[in-house]
VEXZAZA-732208 format. One record per residue (C-alpha): residue in one letter; x, y, z. Coordinates in steps of 0.5 Angstrom, whole numbers, plus 500, padded with zeros to 3 digits. Layout:
N
[node 'a',[X,Y,Z]]
...
//
This chain:
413
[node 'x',[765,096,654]]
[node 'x',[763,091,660]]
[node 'x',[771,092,663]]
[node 'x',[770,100,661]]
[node 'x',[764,100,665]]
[node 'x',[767,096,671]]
[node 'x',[772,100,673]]
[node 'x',[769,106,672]]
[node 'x',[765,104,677]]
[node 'x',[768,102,681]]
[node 'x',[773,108,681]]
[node 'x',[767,111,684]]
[node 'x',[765,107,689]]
[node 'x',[772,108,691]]
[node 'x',[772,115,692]]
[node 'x',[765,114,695]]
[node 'x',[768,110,700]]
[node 'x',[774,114,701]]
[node 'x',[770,121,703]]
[node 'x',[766,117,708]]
[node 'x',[771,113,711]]
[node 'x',[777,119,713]]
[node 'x',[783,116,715]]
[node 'x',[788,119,720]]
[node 'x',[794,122,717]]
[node 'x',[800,118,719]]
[node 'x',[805,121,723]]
[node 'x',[801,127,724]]
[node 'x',[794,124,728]]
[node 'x',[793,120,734]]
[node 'x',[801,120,737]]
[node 'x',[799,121,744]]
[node 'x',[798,115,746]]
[node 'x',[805,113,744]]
[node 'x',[811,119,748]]
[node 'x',[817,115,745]]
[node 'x',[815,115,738]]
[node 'x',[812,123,740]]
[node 'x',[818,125,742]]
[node 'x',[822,122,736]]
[node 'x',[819,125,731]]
[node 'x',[819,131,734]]
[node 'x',[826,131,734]]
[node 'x',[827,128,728]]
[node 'x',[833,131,727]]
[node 'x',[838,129,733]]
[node 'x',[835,122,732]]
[node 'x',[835,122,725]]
[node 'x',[829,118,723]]
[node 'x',[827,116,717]]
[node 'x',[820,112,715]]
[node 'x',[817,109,710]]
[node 'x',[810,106,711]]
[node 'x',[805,102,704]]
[node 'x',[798,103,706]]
[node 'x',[795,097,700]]
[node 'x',[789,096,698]]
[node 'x',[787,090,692]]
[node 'x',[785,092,686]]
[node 'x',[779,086,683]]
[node 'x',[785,081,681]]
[node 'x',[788,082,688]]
[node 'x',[793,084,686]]
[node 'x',[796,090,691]]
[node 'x',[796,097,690]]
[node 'x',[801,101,695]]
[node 'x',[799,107,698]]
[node 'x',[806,110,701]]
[node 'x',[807,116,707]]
[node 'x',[814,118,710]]
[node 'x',[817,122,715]]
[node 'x',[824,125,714]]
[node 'x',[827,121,708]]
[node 'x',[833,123,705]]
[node 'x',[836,117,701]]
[node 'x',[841,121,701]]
[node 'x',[842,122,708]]
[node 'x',[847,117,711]]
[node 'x',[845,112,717]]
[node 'x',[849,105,718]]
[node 'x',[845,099,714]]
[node 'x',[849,094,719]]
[node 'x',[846,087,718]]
[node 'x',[840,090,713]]
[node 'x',[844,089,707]]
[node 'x',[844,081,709]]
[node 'x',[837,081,706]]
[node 'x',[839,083,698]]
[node 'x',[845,080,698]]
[node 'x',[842,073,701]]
[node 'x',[837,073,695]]
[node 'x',[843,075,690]]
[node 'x',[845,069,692]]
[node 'x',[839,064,690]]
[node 'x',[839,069,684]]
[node 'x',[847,067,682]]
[node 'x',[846,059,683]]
[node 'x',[841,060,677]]
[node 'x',[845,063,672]]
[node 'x',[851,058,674]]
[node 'x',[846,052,670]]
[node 'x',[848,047,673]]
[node 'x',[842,041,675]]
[node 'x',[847,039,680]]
[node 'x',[848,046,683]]
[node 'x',[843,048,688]]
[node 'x',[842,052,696]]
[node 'x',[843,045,698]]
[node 'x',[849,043,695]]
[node 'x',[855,043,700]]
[node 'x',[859,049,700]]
[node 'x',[867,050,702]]
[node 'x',[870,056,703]]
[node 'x',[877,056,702]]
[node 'x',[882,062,705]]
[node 'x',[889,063,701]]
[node 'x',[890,070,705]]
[node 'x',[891,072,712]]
[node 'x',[885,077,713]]
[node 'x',[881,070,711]]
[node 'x',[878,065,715]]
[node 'x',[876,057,712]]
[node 'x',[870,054,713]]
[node 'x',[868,047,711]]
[node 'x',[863,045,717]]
[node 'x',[858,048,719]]
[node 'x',[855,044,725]]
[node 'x',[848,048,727]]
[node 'x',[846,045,720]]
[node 'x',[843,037,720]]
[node 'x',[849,035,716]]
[node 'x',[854,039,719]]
[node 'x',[856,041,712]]
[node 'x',[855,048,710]]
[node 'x',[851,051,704]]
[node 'x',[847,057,701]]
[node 'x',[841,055,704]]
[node 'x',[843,054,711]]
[node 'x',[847,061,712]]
[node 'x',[841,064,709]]
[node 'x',[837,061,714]]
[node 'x',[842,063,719]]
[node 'x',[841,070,716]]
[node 'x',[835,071,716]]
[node 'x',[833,068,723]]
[node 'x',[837,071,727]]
[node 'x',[842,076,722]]
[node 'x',[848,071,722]]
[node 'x',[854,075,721]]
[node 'x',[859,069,719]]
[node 'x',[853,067,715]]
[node 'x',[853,074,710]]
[node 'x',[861,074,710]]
[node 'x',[860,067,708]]
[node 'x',[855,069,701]]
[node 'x',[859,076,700]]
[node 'x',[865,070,699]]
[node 'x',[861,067,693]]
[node 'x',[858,073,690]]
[node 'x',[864,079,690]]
[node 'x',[862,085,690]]
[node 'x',[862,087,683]]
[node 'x',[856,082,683]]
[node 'x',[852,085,689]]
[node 'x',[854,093,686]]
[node 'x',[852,091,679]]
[node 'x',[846,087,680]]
[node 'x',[842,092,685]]
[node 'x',[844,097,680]]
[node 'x',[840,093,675]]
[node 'x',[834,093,680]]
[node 'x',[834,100,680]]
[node 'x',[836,101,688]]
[node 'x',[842,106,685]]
[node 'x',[843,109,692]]
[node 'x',[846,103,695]]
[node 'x',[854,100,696]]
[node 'x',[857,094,698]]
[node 'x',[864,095,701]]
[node 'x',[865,090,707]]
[node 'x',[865,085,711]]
[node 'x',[860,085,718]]
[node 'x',[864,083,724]]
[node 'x',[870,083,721]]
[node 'x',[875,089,722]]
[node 'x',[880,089,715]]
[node 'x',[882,094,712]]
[node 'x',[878,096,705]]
[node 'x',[883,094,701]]
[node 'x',[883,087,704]]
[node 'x',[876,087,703]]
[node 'x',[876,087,696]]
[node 'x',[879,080,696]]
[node 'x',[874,074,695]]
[node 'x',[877,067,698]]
[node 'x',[876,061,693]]
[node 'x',[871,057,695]]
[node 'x',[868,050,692]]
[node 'x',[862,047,691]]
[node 'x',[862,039,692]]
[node 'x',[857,032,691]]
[node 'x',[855,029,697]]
[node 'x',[861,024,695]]
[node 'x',[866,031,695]]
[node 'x',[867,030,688]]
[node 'x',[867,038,685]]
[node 'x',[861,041,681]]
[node 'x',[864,048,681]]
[node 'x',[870,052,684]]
[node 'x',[872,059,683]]
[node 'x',[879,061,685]]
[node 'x',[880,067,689]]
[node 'x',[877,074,687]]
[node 'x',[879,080,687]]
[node 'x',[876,087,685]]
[node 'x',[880,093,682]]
[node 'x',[873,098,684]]
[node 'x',[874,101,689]]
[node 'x',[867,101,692]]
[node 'x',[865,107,698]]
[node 'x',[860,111,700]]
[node 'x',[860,117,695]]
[node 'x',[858,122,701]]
[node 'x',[864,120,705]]
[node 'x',[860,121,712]]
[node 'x',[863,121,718]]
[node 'x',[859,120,725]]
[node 'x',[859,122,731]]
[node 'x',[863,126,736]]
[node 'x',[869,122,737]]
[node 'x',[869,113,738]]
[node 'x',[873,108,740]]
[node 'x',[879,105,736]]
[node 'x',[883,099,740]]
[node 'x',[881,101,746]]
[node 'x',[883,109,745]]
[node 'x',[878,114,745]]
[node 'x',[878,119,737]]
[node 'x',[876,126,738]]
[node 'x',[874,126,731]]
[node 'x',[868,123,728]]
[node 'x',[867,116,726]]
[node 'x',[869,115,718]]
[node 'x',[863,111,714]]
[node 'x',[866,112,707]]
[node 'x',[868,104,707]]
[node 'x',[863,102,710]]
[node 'x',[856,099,706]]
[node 'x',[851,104,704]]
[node 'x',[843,102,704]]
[node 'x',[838,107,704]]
[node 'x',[831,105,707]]
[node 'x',[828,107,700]]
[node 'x',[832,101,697]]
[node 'x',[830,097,704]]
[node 'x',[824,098,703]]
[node 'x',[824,096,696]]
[node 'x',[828,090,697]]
[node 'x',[822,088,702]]
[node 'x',[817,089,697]]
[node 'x',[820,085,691]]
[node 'x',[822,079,696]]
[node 'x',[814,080,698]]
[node 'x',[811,082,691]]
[node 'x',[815,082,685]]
[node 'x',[809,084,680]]
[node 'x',[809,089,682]]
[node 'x',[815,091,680]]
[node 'x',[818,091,673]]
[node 'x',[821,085,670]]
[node 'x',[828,088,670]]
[node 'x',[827,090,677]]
[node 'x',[825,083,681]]
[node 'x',[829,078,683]]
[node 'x',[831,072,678]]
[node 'x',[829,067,682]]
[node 'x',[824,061,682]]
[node 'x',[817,061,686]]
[node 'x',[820,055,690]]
[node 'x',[826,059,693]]
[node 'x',[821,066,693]]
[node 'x',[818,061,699]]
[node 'x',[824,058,701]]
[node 'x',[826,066,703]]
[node 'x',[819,069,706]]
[node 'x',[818,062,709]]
[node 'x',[825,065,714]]
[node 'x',[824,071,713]]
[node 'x',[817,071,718]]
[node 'x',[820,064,723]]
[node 'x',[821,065,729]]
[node 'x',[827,063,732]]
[node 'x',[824,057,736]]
[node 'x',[821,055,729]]
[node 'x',[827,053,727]]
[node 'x',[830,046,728]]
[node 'x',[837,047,724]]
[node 'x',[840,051,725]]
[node 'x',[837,050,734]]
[node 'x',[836,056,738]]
[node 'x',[836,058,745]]
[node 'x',[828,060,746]]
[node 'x',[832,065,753]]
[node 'x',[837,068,749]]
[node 'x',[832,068,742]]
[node 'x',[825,071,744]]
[node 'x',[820,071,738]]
[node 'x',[822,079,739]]
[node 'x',[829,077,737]]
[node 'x',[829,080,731]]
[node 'x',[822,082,729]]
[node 'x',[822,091,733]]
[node 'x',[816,094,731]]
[node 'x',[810,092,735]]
[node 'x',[813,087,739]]
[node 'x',[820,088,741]]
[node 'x',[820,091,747]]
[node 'x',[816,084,751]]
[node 'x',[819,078,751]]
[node 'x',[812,074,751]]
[node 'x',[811,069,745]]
[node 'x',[807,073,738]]
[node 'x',[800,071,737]]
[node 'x',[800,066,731]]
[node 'x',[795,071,727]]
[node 'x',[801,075,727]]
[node 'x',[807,074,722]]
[node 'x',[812,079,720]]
[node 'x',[816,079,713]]
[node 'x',[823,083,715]]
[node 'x',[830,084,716]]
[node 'x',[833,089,722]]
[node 'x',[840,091,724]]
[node 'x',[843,095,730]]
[node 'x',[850,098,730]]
[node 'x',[853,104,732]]
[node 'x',[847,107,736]]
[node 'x',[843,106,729]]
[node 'x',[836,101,729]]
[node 'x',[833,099,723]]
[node 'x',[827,094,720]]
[node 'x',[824,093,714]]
[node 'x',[818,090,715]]
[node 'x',[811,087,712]]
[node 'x',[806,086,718]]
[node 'x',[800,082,717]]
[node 'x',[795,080,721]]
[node 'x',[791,074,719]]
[node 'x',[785,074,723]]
[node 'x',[784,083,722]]
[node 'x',[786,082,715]]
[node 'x',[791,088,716]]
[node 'x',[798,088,712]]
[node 'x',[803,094,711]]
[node 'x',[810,096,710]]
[node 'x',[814,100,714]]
[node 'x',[822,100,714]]
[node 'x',[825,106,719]]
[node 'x',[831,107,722]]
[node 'x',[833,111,729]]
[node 'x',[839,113,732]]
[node 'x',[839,112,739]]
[node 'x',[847,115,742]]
[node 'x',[845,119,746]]
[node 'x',[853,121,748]]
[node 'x',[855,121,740]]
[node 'x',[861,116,743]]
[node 'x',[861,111,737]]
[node 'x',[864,104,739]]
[node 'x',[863,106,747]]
[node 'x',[858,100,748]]
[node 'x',[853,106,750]]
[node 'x',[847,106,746]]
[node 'x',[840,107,748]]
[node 'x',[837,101,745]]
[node 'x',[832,099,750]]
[node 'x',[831,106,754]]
[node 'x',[828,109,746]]
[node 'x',[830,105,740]]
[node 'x',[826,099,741]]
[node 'x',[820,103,745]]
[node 'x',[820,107,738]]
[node 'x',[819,102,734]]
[node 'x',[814,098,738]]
[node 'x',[810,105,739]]
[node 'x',[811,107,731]]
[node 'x',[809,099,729]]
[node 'x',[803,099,735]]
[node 'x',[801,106,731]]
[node 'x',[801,103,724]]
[node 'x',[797,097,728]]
[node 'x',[792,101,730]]
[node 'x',[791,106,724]]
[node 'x',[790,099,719]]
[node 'x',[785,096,724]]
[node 'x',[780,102,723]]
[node 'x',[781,102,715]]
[node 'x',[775,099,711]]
[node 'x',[777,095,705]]
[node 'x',[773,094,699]]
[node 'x',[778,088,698]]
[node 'x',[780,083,703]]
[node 'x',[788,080,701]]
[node 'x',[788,073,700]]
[node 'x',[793,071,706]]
[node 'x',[792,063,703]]
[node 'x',[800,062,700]]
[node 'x',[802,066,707]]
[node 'x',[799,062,712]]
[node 'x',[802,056,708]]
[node 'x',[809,058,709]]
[node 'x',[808,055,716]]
[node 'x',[803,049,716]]
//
């Protein structure tokens, strides 16, 4: 009867405390102050907007209760994922070592991808790591920080698609495919072939080698999208619309998603998480949020990789350093006009937290390969706009609960 009581008093006070407290309606209220997002919005689209924003409050266990707002989305609408599908398949990565059961086998182990295919390339050094050598580890890493195209390739190799396909469908993200490579023009047919690739001990001896794979699915956008006016191919300019049917498919739900496993898997059904360890949970969320000047192996150039390099909403468009009370969890991709980013925003010191995944299309002359997109002229400042937005918004949100930042901020120490 004590815990009954509980919490129907404190469902009253919750909705005492919601009457007094009106919040604005996301996307629909206070846009003003922000013309770029404004005027996205209002021409939602030509520039194929999709957003899906998380409101949390805690419950009296501190456990997140998600509250989502969206604007235009369409899973079944097409956009180019670009380098976002390097998130869910650098976490099946961990997940695929603990199912080989071997206690010589882990992140760190050196790995050595082997080619036997003209369309392969090898690798057996990676030199940006503190040893020179390659592992899972480190091209998660790599991923995750500055969105490494060899490095995805690199995991995609190991994994084969079967795996990757079978695996996000078991977790409940129905709507995505995994066809291709990133950077890496084959053919689809070609991309279905998976190199051999080796695991070995620091002494070179083998721990485990897979030979070269080959998948009999054909795995392709059920939709067959095509984008565009027309597009560049070897230099020659297409009157037709770009064909995405090859390409991978990752619907901003299933970001979003991925996001919110990665961030808070009990939130989720046991069978829809991720099987992977508390120490790897750590190890991906600790790269997620770095900064690029964080990092010590792999090195980066703090000129070339601002602490905006990868981090859009809020902060993309200036090239100054993020206050520390900041951190954002995320993944983005830009390709073809199109800028995505599946985030979740936290502020240590006002106690604010949101999700919010989006994506906009930013080709003006609906040219696609002509290295003409308006990335700077209005795809950043919509997502430094929407993120200041959502910013401002949680700030003037009362929490009877405040979150639990403690294990976040350690991530960093």
């Amino acid at each position: 009867m004590k815990s009954k009581f509980h919490l129907v008093f404190g469902l009253a006070l919750f909705v005492l405390f919601s009457c007094n407290n009106k919040q604005d309606v996301p996307f629909e209220d206070g846009l003003d102050p922000y013309p770029t997002l404004k005027k996205v919005l209002a021409e939602k689209d030509k520039y194929q907007v999709q957003i899906l924003y998380s409101r949390i409050d805690r419950n009296e266990h501190g456990n997140p209760i998600f509250e989502d707002f969206s604007y235009n989305l369409n899973d079944e609408t097409y956009f180019y994922p670009a380098s976002t599908v390097k998130l869910p398949v650098a976490v099946l990565a961990l997940e695929w070592l603990n199912e080989q059961e071997n206690d010589d086998l882990d992140r760190n182990t050196t790995l050595l991808i082997d080619s036997v295919r003209a369309s392969q390339i090898p690798s057996f050094v990676d030199f940006s790591s503190k040893d020179s050598l390659p592992s899972i580890g480190h091209y998660i890493k790599k991923i995750l920080i500055v969105s490494d195209n060899d490095a995805y390739n690199r995991l995609y190799e190991v994994l084969g698609l079967d795996y990757i396909n079978a695996k996000l469908k078991e977790k409940g993200l129905e709507n995505t495919v995994i066809s291709q490579r990133l950077s890496f023009p084959i053919s689809p047919e070609e991309n279905r072939y998976f190199n051999p690739v080796k695991f070995v001990d620091e002494e070179g001896n083998s721990i485990l080698s897979l030979p070269e794979r080959h998948t009999e699915v054909d795995y392709f956008v059920p939709s067959r999208p095509h984008i565009g006016k027309a597009h560049y191919k070897n230099d020659s300019l297409i009157q037709e619309p770009m064909d995405f049917t090859y390409k991978n498919k990752f619907p901003l739900s299933d970001l979003h998603g991925v996001v919110q496993r990665i961030l808070y898997p009990m939130s989720f059904p046991e069978v829809e998480r991720f099987q992977i360890t508390e120490d790897q949970r750590e190890f991906v969320l600790k790269y997620m949020s770095m900064l690029p000047k964080e990092s010590d192996f792999p090195k980066y150039d703090s000129l070339e990789y601002s602490d905006s390099y990868s981090k859009f909403f809020k902060f993309d468009t200036s090239k100054d350093a993020i206050p520390s009370r900041f951190r954002i969890f995320n993944k983005t991709g830009w390709s073809y006009g199109y800028l995505i980013d599946g985030s979740y925003f936290v502020d240590f010191e006002n106690n604010v937290e949101f999700f919010v995944s989006a994506v906009v299309y930013s080709n003006e002359d609906e040219i696609l390969n002509d290295d003409k997109y308006e990335y700077d002229e209005l795809g950043l400042p919509f997502f430094s706009e929407l993120g200041e937005y959502l910013y401002q918004l949680e700030l003037k949100r009362k929490k009877m609960i405040k979150p639990d930042f403690e294990a976040l901020k350690k991530l960093h120490n």
